[in-house]
DRENVODO-478845 format. One record per residue: residue in three letters; x, y negated, z negated of N, C-alpha, C in turn. Coordinates in steps of 0.02 Angstrom, whole numbers. Atoms other than C-alpha are relative to their C-alpha. Layout:
  code    n.px    n.py    n.pz   ca.px   ca.py   ca.pz    c.px    c.py    c.pz
   ALA       X       Y       Z       X       Y       Z       X       Y       Z
...
This chain:
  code    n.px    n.py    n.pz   ca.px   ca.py   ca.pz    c.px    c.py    c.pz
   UNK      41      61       0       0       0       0      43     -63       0
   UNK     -22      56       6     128    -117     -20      34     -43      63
   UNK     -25      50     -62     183    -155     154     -49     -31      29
   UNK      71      39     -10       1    -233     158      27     -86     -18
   UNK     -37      83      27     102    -361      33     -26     -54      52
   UNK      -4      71     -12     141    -509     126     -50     -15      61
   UNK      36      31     -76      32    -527     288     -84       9     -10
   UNK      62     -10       7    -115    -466     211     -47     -17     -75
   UNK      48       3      91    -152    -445      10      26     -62     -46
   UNK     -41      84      46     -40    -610     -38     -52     -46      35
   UNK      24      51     -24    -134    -713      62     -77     -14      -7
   UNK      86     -27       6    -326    -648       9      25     -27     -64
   UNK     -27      10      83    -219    -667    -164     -27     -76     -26
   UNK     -21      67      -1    -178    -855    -128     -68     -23       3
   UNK      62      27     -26    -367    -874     -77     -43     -13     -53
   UNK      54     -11      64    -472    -814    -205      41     -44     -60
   UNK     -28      40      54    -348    -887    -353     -18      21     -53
   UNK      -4     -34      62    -365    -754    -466       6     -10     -81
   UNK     -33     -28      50    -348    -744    -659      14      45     -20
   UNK       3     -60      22    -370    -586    -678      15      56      31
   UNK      -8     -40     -80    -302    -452    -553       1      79     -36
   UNK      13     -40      45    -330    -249    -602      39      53      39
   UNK     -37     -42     -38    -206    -134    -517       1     103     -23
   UNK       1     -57      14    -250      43    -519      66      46      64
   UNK     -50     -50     -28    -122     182    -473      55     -51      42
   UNK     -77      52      11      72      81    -500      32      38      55
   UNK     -51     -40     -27     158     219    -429      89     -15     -17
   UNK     -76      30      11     353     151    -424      10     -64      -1
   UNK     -29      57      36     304     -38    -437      16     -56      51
   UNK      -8      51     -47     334    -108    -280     -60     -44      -1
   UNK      22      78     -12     160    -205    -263      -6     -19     -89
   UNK      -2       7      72     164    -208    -464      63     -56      -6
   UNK     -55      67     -11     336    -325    -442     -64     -38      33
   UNK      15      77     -79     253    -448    -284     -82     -23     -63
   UNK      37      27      42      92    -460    -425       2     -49     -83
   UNK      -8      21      48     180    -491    -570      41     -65      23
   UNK     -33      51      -7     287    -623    -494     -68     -53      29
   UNK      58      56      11     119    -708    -440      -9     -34     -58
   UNK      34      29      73      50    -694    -601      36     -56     -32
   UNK     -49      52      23     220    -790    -666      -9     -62       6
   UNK       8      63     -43     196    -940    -554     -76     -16       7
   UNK      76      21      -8     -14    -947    -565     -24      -1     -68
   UNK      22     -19      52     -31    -904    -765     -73      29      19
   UNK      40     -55      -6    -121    -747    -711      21      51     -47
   UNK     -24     -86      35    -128    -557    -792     -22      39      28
   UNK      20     -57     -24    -128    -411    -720      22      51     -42
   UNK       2     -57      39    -174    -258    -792       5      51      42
   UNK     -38     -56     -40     -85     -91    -735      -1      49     -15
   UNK      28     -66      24    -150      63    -754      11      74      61
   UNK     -21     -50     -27     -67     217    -710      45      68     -57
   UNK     -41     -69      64     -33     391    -818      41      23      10
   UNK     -86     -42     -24     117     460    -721      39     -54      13
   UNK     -43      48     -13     216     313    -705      87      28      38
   UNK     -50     -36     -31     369     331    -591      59     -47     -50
   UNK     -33      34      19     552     277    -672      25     -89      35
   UNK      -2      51     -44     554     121    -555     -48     -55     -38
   UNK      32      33      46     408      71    -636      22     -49     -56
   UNK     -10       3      77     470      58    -814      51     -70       7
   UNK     -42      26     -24     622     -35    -727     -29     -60      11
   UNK      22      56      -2     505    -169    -676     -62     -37     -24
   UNK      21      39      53     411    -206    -815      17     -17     -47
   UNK     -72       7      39     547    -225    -907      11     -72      12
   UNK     -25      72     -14     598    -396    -811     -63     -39     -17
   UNK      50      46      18     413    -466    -864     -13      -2     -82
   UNK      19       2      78     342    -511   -1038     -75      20     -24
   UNK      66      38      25     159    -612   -1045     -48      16      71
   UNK      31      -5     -64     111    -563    -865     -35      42      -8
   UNK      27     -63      -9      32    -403    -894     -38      53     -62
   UNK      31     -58      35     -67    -278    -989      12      89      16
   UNK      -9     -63     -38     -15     -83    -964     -45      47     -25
   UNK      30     -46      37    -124      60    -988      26      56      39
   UNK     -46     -73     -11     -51     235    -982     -74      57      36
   UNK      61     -32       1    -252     307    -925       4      19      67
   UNK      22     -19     -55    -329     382    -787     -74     -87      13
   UNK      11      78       6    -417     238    -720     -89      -2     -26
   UNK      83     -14      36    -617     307    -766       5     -18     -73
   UNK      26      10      67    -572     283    -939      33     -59     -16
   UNK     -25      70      22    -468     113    -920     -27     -58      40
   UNK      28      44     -18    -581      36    -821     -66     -42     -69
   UNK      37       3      46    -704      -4    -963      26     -29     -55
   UNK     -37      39      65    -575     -67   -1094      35     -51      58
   UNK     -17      55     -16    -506    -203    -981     -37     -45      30
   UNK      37      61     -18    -554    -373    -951     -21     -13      74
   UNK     -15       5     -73    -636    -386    -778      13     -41      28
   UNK     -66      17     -45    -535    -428    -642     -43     -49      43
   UNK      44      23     -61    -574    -544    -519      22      29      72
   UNK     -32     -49     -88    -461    -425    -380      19      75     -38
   UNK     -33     -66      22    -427    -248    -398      20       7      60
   UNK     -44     -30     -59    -297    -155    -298       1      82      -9
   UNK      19     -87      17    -373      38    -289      66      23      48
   UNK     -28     -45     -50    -245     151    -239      32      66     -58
   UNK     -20     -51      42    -262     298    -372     -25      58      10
   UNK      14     -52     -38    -342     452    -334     -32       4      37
   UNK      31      15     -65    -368     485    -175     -95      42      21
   UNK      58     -20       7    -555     579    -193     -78     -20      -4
   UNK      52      13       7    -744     552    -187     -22       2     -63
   UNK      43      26      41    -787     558    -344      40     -43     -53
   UNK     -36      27      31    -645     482    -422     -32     -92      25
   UNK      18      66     -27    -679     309    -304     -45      -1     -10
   UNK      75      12      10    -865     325    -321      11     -23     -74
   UNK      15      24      82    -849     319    -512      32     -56     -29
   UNK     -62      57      -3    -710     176    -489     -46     -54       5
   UNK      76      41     -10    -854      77    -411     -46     -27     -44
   UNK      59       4      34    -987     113    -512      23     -41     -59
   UNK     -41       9      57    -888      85    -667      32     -80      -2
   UNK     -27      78      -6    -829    -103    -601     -50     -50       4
   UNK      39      38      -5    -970    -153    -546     -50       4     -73
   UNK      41      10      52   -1070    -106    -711      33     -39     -61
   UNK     -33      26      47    -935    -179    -816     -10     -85      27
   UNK      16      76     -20    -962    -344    -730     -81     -16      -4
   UNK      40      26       2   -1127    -327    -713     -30      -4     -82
   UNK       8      -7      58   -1137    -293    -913      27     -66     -30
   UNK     -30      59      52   -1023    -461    -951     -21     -62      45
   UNK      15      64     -31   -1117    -575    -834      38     -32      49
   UNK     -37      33     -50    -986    -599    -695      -8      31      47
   UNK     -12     -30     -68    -942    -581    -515      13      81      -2
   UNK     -45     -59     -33    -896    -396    -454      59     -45      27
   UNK     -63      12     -28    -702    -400    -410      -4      33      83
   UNK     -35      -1     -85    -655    -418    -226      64      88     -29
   UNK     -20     -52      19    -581    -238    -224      48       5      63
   UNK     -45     -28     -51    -421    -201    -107       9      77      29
   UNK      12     -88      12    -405      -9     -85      28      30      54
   UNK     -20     -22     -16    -305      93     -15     -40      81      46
   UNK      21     -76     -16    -308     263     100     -75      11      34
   UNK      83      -7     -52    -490     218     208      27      10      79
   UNK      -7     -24     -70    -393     294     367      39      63     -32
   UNK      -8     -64      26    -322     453     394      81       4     -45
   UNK      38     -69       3    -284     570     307     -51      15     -44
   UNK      44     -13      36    -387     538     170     -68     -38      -7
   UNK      82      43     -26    -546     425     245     -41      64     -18
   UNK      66     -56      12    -652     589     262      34      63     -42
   UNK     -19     -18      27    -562     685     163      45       3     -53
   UNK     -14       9      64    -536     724     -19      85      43      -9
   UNK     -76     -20      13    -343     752    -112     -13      -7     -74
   UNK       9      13      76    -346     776    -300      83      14     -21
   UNK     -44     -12      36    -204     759    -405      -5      57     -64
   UNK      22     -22      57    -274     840    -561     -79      27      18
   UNK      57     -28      -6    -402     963    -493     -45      28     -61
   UNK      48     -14      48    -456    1010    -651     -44     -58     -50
   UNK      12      49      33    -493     847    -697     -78     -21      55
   UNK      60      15     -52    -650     820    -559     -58      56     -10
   UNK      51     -46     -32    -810     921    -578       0      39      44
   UNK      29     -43     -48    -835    1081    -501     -44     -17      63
   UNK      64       1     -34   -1003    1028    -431      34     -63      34
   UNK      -4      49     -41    -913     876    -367      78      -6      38
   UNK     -61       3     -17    -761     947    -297       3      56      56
   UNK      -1     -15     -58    -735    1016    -140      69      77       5
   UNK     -52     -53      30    -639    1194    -128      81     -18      48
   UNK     -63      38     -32    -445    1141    -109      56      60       7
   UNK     -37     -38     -28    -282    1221     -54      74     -45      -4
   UNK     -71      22       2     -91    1167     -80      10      18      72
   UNK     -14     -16     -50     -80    1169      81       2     -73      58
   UNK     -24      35     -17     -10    1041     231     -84     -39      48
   UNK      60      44     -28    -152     901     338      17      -6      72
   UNK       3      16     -50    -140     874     516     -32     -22      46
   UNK      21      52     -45    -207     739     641     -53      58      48
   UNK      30     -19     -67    -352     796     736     -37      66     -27
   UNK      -3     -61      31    -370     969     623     -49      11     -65
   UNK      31       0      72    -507     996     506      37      49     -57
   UNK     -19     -42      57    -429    1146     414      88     -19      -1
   UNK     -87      12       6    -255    1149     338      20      35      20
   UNK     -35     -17     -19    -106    1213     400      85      -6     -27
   UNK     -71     -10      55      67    1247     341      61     -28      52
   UNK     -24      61     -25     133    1137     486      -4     -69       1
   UNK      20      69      15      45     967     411      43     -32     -62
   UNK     -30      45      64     111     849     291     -45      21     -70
   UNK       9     -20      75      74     836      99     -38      75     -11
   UNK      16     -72      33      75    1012      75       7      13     -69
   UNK      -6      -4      68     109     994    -103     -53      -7     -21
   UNK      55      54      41     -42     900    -142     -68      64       4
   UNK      72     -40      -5    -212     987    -174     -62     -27      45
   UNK      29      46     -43    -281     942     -29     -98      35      25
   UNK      70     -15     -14    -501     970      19      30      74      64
   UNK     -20     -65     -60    -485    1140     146     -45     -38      65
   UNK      21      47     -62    -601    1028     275     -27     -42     -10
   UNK      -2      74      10    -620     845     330     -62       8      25
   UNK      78      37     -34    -779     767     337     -50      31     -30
   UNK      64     -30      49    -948     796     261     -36     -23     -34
   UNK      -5      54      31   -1034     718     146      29       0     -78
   UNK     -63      -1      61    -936     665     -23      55      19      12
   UNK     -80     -15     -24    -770     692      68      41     -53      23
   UNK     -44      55     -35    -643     557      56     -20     -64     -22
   UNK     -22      74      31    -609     380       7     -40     -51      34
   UNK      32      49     -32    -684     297     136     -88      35       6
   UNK      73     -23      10    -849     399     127     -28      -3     -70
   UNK      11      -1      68    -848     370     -56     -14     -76      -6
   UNK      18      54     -18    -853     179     -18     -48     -11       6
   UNK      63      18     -55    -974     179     113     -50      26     -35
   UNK      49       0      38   -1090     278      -3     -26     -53     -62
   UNK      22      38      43   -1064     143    -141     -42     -43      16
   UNK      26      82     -28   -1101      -4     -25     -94      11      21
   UNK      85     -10     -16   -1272      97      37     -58      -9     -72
   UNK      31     -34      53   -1332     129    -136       6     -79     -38
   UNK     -15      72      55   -1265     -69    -216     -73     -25      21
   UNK      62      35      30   -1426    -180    -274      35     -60      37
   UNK     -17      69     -48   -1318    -335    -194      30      22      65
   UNK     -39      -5    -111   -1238    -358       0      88       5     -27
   UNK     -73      -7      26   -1055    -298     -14      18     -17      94
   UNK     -26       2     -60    -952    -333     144      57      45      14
   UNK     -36     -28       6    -847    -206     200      82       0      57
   UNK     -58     -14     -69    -663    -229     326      45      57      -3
   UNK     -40     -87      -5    -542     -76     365      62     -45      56
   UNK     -77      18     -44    -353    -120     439      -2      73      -5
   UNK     -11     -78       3    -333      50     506      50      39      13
   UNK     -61     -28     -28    -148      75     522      30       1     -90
   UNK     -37     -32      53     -12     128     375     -45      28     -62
   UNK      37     -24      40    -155     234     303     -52     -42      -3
   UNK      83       3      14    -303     127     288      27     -62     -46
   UNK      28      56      23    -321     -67     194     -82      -5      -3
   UNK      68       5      17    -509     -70     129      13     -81      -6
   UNK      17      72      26    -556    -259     110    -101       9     -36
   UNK      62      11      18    -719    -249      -2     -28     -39     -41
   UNK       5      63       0    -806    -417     -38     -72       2     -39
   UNK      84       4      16    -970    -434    -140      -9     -76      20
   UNK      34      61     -22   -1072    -576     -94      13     -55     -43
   UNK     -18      54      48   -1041    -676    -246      67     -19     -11
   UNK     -54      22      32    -846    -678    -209      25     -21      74
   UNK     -23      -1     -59    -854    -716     -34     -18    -102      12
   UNK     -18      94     -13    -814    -908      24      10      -9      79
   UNK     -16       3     -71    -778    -978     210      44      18      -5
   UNK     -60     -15      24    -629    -987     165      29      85      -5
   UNK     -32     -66      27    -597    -797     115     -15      46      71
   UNK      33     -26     -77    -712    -760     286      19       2      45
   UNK     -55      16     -52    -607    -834     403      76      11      -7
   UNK     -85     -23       4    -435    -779     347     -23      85      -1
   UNK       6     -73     -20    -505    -594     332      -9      17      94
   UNK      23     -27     -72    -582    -595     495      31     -23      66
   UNK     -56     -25     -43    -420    -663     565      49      56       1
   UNK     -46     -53      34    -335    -511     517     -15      51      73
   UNK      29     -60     -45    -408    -424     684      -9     -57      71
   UNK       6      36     -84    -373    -571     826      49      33      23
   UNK     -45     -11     -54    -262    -538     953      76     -16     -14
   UNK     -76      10      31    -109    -633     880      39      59     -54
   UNK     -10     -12      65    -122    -554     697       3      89      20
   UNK     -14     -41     -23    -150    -385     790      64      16      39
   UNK     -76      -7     -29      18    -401     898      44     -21     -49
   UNK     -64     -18      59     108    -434     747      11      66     -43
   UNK      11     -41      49      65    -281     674       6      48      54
   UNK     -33     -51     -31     104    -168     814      47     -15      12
   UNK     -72       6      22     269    -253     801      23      31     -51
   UNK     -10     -40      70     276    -187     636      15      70      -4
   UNK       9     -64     -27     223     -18     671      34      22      42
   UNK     -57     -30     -26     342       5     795      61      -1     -17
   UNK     -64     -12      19     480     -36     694      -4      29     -43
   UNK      -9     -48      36     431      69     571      -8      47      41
   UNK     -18     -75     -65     409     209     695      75      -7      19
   UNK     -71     -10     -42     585     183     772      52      15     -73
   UNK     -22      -3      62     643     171     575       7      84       2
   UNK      10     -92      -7     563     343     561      21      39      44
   UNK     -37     -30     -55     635     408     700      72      12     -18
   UNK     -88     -10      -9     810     365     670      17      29     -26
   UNK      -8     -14      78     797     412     491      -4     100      26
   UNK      13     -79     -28     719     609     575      56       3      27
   UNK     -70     -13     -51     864     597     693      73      27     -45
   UNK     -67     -15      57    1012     566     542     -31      85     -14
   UNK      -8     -65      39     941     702     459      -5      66      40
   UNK     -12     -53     -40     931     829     603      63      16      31
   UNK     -74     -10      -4    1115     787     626      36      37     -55
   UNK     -26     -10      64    1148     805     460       1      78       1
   UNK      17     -62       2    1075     975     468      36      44      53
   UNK     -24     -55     -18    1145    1038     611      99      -9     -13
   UNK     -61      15      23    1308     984     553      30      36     -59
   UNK     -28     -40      56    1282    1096     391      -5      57      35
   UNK       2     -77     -26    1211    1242     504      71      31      42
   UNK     -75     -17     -55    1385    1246     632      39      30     -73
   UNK     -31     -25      77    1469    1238     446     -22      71     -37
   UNK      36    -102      21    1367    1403     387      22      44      46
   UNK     -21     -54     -34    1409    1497     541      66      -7      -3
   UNK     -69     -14       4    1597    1443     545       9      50     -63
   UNK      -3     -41      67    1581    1497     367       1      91     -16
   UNK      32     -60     -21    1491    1646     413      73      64      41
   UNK     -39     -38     -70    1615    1689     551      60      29     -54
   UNK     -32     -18      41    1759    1679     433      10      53     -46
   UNK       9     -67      40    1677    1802     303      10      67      39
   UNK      -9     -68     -36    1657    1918     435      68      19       6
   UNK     -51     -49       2    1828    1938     491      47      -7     -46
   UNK     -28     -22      68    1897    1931     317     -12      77     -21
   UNK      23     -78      19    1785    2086     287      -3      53      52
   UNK     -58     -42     -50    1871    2166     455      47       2     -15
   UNK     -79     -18      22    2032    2143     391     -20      65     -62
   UNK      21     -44      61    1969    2212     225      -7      56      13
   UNK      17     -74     -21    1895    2357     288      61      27      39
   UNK     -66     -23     -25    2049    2403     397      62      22     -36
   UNK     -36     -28      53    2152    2382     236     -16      67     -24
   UNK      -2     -44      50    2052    2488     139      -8      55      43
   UNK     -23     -42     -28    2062    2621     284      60      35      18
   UNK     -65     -26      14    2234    2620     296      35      31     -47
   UNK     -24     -29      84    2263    2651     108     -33      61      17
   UNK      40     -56     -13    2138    2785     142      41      47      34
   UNK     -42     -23     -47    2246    2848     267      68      41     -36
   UNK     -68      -1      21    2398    2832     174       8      61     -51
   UNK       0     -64      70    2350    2956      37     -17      60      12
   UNK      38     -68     -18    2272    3090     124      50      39       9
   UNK     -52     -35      -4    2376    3226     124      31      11      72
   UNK     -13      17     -57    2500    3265     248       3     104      19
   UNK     -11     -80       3    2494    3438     355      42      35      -5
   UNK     -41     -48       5    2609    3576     313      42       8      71
């Protein structure tokens, strides 16, 4: 989410003029830095809520003091003890009922203290996990609301998994699409089901940018800088982008397929070596063999 940073979530940042900002799932800290150094310079707080914290993290909340609030929770049970936000930045588990209850849970906490719903940022509304669900902590989601999963890899185009797709680690849904499957279907159900008009935008490249806007936080102002985010200019900067991270990724695949075959030549020299070590060897220990056998009369 954080290469959203500067072209996209600083400048919605700069708009609205936050006090209160609510950052679910830190991860290592990168947009957790670019927020807290707002906060510094706007006397804002953001509150940061994430239970696995990476060591990067720790590293950069360390350089802050007064900027921030941390909670160590899953975010269902730290949404409710913090002050609401006027922005949240969702990008914690990637699942339907996790985001549905993220929702529900923001908007009733606001609608319980008499304020706006928070303008909500959110991560992961393209693929791989738009129509499809990823749990971190499968035992932590309802049965009845959990979709049967598989450590197993995702691939473009592929409803079922495969052990040629990416995040094969992860506990990923066994097929995309359906209903209650996925981040961005977990949305789109909130927005059908909300009592007010929510507005919803989608940047649909490095995974997915949600822009979701309730009516009471939306301004010209916030209207017209979102809905340049999709002209023609603001779009050719961003397949500039995209291609240099593609050529990045590329080079980066490239080193390391050097790298590799650079250890494999090294294994077979290696290889080769053992072998005719253990030709000599054997020849020795035939000769000795030789040497002792008796001799004929």
């Amino acid at each position: 989410m954080f290469r959203f940073w500067t072209r996209f979530i600083h400048p919605i940042i700069a708009t609205v003029e936050p006090r209160r900002i609510l950052e679910v799932g830190a991860d290592s800290g990168f947009n957790t830095q670019h927020l807290l150094e707002y906060c510094a310079a706007h006397d804002c707080i953001v509150d940061i809520v994430d239970p696995a914290p990476r060591p990067r993290l720790r590293e950069v909340l360390a350089r802050f003091d007064q900027e921030y609030q941390y909670y160590p929770l899953k975010s269902v049970h730290a949404i409710p003890q913090v002050e609401p936000p006027d922005i949240v930045l969702l990008d914690g588990d990637h699942n339907w009922a996790t985001v549905h209850a993220e929702f529900k849970l923001l908007y009733a906490r606001a609608e319980g203290l008499g304020v706006a719903p928070p303008l909500v940022l959110m991560h992961d509304v393209a693929w791989p996990y738009a129509r499809r669900d990823m749990y971190y902590s499968p035992e932590d989601i309802p049965e009845a609301e959990r979709h049967p999963f598989a450590y197993c890899g995702v691939f473009p185009g592929m409803s079922e998994l495969t052990e040629e797709g990416m995040n094969g680690m992860l506990a990923n849904a066994q097929h995309e699409g359906g209903p209650r499957n996925g981040v961005l279907t977990a949305v789109e159900d909130f927005i059908a089901s909300a009592s007010t008009p929510i507005s919803l935008y989608r940047l649909p490249f490095f995974n997915g940018l949600g822009i979701v806007v309730p009516e009471a936080r939306m301004t010209g102002a916030l209207r017209t800088l979102i809905e340049g985010f999709s002209s023609a200019e603001s779009l050719a900067v961003t397949c500039a982008e995209l291609e240099e991270y593609f050529m990045k990724m590329n080079a980066s695949l490239q080193k390391t397929e050097a790298s590799l075959t650079r250890r494999t030549e090294a294994l077979i020299r290696a290889r080769a070596v053992m072998q005719e070590q253990a030709r000599r060897i054997a020849e020795l220990e035939q000769a000795m063999e030789a040497s002792r056998a008796p001799t004929a009369a």
